[in-house]
DSSP file (Angstrom, degrees, kcal/mol; ACC not computed):
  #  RESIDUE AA STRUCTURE BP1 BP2  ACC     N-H-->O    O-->H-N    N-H-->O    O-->H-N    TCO  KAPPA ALPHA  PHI   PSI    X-CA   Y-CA   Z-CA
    1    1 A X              0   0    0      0, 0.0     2,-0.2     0, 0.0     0, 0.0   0.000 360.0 360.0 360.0 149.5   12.5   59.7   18.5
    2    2 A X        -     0   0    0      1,-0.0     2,-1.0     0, 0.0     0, 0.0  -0.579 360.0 -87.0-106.8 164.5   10.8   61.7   15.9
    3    3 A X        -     0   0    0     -2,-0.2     2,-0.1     1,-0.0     3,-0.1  -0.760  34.4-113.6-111.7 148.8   10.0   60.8   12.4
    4    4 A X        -     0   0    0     -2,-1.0     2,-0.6     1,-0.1    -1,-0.0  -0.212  33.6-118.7 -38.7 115.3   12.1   61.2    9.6
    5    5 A X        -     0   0    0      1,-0.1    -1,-0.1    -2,-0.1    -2,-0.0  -0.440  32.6-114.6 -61.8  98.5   10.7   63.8    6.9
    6    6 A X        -     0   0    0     -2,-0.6    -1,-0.1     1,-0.1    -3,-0.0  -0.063  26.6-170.6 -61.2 158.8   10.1   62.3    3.8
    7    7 A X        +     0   0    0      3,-0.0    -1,-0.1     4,-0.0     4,-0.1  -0.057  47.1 139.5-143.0  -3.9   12.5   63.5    0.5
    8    8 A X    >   -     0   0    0      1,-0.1     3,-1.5     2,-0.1     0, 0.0  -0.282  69.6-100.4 -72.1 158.0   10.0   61.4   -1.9
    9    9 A X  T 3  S+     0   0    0      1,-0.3    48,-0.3    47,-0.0    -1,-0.1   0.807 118.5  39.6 -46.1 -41.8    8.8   62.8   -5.6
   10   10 A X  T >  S+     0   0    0     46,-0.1     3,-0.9     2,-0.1    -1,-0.3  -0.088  73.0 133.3-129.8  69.4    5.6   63.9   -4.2
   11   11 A X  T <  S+     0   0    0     -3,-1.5     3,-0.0     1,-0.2    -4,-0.0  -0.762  76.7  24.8 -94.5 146.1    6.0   65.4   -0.7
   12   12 A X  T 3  S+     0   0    0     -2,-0.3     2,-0.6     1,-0.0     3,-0.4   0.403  94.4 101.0  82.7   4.8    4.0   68.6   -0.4
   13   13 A X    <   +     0   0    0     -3,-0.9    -1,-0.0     1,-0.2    44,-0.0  -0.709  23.6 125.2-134.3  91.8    1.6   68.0   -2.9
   14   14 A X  S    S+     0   0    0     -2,-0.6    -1,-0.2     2,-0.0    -3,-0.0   0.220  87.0  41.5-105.0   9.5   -1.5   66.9   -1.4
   15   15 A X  S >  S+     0   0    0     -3,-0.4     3,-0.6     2,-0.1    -2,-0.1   0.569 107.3  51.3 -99.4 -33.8   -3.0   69.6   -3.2
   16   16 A X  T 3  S+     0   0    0     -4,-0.3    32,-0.2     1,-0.2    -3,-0.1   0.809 114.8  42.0 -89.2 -16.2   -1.8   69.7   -6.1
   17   17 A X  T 3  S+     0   0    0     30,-0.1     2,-0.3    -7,-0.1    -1,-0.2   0.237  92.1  88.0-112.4  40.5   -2.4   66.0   -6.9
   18   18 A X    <   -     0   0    0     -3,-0.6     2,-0.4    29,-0.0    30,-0.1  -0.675  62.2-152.9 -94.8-178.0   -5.5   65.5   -5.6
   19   19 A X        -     0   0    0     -2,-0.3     5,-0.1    28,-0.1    -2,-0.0  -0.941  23.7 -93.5-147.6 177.9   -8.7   66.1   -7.6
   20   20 A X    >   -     0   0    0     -2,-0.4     3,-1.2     1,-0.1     4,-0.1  -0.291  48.1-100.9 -92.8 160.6  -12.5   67.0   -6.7
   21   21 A X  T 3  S+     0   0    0      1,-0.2    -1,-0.1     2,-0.2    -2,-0.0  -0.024 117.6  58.6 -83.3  39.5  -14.8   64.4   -6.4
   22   22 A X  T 3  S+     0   0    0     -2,-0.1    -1,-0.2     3,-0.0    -2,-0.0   0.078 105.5  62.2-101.0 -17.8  -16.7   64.2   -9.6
   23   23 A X  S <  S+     0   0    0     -3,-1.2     2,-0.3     4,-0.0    -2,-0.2   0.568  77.8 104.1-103.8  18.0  -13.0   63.7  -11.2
   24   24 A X        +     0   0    0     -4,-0.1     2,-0.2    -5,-0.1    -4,-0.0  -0.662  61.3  42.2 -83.0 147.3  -12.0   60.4   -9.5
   25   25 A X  S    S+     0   0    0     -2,-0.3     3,-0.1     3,-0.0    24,-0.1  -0.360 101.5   1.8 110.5-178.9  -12.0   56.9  -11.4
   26   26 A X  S    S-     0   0    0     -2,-0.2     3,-0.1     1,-0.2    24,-0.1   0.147  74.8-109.2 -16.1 111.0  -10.6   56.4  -15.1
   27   27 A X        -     0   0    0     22,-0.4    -1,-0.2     1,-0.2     2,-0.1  -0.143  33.5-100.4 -46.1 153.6   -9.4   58.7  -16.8
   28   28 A X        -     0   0    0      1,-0.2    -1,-0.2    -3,-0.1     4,-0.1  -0.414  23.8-147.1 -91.4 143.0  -11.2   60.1  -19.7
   29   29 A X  S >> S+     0   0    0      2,-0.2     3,-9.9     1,-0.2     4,-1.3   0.988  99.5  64.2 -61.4 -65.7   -9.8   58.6  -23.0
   30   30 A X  H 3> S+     0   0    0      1,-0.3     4,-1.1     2,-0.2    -1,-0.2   0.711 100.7  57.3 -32.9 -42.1  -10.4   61.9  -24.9
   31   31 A X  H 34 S+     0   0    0      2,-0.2    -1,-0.3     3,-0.1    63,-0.2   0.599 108.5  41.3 -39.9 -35.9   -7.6   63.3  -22.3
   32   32 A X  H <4 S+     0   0    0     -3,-9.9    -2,-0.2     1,-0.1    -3,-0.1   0.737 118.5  48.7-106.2 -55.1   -4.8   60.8  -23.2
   33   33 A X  H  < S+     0   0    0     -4,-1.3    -2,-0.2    58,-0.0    -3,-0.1   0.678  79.9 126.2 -51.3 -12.3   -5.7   61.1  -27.0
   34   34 A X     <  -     0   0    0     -4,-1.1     2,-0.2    -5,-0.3    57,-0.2   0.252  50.7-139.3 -42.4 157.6   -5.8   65.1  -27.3
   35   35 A X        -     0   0    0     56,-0.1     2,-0.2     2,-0.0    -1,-0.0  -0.556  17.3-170.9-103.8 174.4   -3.5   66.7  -30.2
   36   36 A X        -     0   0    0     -2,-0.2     2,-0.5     6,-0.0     6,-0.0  -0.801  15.2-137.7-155.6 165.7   -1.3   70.0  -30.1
   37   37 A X    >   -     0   0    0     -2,-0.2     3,-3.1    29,-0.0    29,-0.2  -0.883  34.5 -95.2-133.0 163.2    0.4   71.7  -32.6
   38   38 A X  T 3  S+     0   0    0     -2,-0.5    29,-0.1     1,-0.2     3,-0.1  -0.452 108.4  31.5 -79.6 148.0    3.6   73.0  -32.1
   39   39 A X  T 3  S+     0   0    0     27,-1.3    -1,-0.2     1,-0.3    28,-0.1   0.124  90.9 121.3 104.8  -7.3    4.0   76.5  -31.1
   40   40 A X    <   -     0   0    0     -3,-3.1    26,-1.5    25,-0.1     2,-0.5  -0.106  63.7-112.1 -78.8-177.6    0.6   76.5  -29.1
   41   41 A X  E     -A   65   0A   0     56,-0.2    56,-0.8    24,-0.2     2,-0.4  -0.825  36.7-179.0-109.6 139.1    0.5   77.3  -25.5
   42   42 A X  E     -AB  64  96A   0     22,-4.2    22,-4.2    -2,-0.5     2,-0.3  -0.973  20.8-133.8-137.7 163.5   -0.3   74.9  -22.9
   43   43 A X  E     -AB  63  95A   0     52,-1.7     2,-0.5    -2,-0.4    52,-0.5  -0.515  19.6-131.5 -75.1 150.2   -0.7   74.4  -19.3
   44   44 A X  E     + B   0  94A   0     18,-2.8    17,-1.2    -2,-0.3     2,-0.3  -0.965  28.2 173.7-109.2 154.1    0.6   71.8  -17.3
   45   45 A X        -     0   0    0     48,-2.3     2,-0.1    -2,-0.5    15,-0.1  -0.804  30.8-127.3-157.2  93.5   -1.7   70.2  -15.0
   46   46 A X        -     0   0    0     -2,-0.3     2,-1.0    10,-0.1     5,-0.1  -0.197  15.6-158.8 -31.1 102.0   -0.8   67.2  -13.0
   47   47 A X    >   -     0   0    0      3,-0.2     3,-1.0     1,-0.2   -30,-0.1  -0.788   7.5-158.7 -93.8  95.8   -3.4   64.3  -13.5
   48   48 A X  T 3  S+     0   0    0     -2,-1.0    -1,-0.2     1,-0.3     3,-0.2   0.538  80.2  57.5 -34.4 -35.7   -2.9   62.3  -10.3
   49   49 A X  T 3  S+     0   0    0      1,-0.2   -22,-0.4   -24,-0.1    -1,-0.3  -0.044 103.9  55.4-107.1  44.1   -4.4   58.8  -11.7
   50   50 A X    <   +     0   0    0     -3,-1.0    -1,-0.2   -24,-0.1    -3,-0.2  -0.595  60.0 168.7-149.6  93.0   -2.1   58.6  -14.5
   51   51 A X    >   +     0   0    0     -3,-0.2     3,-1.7    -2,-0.1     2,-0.5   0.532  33.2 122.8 -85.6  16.9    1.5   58.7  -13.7
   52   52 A X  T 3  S-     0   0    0      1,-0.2    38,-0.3    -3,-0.0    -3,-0.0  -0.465  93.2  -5.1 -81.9 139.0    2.9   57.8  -16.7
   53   53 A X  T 3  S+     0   0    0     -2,-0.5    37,-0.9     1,-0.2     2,-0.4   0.847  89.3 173.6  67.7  25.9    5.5   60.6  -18.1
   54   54 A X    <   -     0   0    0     -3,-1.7    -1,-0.2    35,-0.1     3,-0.1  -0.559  27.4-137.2 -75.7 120.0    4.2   63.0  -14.8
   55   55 A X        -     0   0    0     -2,-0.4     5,-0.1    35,-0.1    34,-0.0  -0.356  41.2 -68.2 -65.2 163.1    6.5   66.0  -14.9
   56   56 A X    >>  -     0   0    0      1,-0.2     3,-1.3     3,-0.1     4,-0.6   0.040  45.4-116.5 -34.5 148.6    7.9   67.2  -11.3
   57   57 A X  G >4 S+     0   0    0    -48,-0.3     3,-1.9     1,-0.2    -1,-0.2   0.904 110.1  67.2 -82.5 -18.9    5.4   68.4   -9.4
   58   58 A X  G 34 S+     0   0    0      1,-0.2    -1,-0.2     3,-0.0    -2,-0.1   0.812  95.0  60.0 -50.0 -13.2    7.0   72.0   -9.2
   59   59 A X  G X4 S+     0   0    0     -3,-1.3     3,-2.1     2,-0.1     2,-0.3   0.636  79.4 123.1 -86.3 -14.1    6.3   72.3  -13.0
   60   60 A X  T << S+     0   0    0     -3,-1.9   -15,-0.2    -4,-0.6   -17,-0.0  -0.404  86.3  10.1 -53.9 111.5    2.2   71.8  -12.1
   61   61 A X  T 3  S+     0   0    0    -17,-1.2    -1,-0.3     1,-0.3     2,-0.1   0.334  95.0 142.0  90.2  35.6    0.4   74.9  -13.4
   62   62 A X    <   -     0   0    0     -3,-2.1   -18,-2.8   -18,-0.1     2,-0.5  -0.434  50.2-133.5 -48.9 137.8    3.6   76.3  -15.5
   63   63 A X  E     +A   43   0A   0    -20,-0.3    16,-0.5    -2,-0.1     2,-0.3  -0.937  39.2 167.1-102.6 122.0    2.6   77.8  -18.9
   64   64 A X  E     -A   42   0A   0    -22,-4.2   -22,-4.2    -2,-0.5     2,-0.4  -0.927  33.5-114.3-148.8 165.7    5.0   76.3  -21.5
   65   65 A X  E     -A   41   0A   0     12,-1.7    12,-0.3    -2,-0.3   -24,-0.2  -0.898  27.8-117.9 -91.5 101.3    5.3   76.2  -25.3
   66   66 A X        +     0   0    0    -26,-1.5   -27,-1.3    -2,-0.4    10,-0.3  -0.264  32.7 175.5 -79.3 159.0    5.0   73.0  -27.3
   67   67 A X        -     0   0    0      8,-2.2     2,-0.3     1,-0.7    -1,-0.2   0.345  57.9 -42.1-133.6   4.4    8.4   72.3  -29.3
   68   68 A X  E     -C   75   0B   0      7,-0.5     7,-3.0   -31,-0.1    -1,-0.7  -0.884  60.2 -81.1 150.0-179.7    7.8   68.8  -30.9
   69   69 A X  E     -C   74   0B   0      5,-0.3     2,-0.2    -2,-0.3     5,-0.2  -0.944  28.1-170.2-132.1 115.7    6.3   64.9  -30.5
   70   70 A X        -     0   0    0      3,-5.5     2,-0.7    -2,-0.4     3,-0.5  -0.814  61.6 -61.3-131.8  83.2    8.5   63.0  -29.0
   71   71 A X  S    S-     0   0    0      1,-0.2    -2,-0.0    -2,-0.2     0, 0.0  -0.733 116.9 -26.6  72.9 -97.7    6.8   59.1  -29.4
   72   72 A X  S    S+     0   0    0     -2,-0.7     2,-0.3    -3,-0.1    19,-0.3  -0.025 136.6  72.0-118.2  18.3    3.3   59.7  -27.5
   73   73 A X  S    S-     0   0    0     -3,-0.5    -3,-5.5    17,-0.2     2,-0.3  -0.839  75.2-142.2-156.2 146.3    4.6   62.3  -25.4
   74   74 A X  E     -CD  69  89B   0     15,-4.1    15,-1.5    -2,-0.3     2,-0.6  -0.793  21.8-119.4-120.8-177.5    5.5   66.4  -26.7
   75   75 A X  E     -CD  68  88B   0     -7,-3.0    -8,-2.2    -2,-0.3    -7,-0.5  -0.901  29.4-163.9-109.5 131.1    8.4   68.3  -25.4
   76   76 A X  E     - D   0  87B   0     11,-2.3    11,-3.7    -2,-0.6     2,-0.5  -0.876  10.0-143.7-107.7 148.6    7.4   71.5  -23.7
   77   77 A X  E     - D   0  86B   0     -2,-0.4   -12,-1.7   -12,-0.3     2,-0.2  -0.998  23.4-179.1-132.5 137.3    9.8   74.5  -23.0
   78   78 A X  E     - D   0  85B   0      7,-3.5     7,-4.8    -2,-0.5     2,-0.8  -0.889  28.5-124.0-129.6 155.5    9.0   75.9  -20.0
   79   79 A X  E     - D   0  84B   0    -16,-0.5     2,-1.1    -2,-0.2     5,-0.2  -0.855  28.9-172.2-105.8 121.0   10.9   79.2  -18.2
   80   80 A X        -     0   0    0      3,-1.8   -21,-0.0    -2,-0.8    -2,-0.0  -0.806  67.6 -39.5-100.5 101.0   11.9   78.0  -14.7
   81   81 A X  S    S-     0   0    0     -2,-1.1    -1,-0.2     0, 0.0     3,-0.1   0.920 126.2 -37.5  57.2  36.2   13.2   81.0  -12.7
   82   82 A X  S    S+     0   0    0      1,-0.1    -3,-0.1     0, 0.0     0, 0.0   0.812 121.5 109.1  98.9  89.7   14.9   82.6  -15.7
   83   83 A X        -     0   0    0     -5,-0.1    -3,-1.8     2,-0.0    -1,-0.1  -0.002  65.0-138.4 168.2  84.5   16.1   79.1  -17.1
   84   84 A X  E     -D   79   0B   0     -5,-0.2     2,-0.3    -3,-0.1    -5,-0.2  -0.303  26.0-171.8 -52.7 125.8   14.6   77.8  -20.0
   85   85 A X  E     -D   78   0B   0     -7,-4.8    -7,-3.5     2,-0.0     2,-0.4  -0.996  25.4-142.7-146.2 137.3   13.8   73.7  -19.7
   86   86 A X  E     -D   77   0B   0     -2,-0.3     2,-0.4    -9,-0.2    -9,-0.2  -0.761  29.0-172.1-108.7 131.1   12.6   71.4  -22.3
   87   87 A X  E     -D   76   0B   0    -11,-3.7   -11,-2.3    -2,-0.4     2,-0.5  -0.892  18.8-134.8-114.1 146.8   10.1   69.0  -20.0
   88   88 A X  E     +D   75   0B   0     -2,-0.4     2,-0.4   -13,-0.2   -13,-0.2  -0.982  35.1 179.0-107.9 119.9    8.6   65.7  -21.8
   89   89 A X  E     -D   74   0B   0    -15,-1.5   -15,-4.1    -2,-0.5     2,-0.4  -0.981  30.4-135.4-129.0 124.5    5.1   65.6  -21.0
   90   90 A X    >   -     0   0    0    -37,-0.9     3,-2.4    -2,-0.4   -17,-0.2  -0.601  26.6-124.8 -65.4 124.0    2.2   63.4  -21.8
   91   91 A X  G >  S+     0   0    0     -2,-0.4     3,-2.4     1,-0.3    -1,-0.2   0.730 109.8  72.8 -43.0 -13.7   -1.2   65.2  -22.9
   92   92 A X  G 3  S+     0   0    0      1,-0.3    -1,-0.3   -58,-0.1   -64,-0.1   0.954 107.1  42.4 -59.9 -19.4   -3.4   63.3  -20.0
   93   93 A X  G <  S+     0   0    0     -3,-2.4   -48,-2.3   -40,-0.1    -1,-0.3   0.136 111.1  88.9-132.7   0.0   -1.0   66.2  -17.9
   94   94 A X  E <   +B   44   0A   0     -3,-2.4     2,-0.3   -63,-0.2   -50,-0.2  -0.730  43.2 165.9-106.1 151.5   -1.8   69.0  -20.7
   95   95 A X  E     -B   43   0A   0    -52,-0.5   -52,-1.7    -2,-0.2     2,-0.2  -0.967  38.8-114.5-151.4 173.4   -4.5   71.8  -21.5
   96   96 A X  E     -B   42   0A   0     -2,-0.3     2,-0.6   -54,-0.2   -54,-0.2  -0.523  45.3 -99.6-107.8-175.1   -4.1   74.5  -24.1
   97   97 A X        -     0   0    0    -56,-0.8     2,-0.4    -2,-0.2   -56,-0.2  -0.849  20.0-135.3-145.9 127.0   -4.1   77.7  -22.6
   98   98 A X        -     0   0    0     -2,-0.6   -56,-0.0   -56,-0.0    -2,-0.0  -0.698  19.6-139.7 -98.3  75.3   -7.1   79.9  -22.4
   99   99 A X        -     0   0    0     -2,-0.4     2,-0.5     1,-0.1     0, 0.0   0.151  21.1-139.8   2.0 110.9   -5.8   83.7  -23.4
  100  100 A X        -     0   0    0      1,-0.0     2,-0.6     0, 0.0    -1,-0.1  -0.928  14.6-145.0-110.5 138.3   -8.0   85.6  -20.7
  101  101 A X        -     0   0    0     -2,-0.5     5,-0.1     1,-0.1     4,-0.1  -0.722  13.9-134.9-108.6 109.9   -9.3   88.9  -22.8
  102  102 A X     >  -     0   0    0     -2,-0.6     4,-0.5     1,-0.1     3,-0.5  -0.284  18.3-116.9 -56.0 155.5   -9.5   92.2  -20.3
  103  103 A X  T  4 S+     0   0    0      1,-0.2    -1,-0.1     2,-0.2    -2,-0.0   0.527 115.2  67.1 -76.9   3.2  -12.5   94.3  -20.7
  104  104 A X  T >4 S+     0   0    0      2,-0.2     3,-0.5     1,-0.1    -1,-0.2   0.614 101.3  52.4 -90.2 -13.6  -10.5   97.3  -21.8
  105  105 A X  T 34 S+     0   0    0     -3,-0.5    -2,-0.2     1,-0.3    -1,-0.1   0.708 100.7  67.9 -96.5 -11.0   -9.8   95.0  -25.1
  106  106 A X  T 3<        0   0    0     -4,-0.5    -1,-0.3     1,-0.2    -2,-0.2   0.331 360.0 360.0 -90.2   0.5  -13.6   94.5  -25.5
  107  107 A X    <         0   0    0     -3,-0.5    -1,-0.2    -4,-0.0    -2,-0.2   0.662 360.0 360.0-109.6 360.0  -14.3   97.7  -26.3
């Protein structure tokens, strides 16, 4: 007999939720407290030692659009395969989204 292939929330992602070693222990406060304003762009970014409110991992480095504050937690709309989806995400699992500037726009 073989074993059974696990179907649980985070099979496959032993990359995408681990982190480097200088980022293991406690999370950083400054991380769960961050702000947004609606309309900015954020990333999603899995934080692995805080699972509360962790979107799927398939949404993990998704570019999405914040649409409101929804208690301690914002709504992101993110485009999944042509399919616009409103995801509730906590900031520890957020970053704003760095605009990368070409060198043809710097001159």
């Amino acid at each position: 007999m073989t074993a059974r292939k696990g179907k649980g929330l985070r099979r496959k992602t032993r990359d995408k939720l681990s982190l480097h070693v200088r980022e293991h222990g406690k999370i950083k406060i400054r991380k769960i407290l961050q702000e947004f304003n609606i309309d900015d762009k954020v990333v999603i970014k899995n934080d692995p030692s805080y699972n509360k409110t962790m979107p799927h991992p398939k949404y993990h480095g998704m570019v999405g659009k914040i649409l409101g504050k929804r208690g301690e937690c914002y709504e992101v709309l993110v485009n999944d395969k042509g399919k616009e989806k409103i995801i509730i995400v906590h900031p520890a699992h957020l970053e704003k989204f760095k605009e990368q500037v070409s060198p043809a726009q710097n001159s």
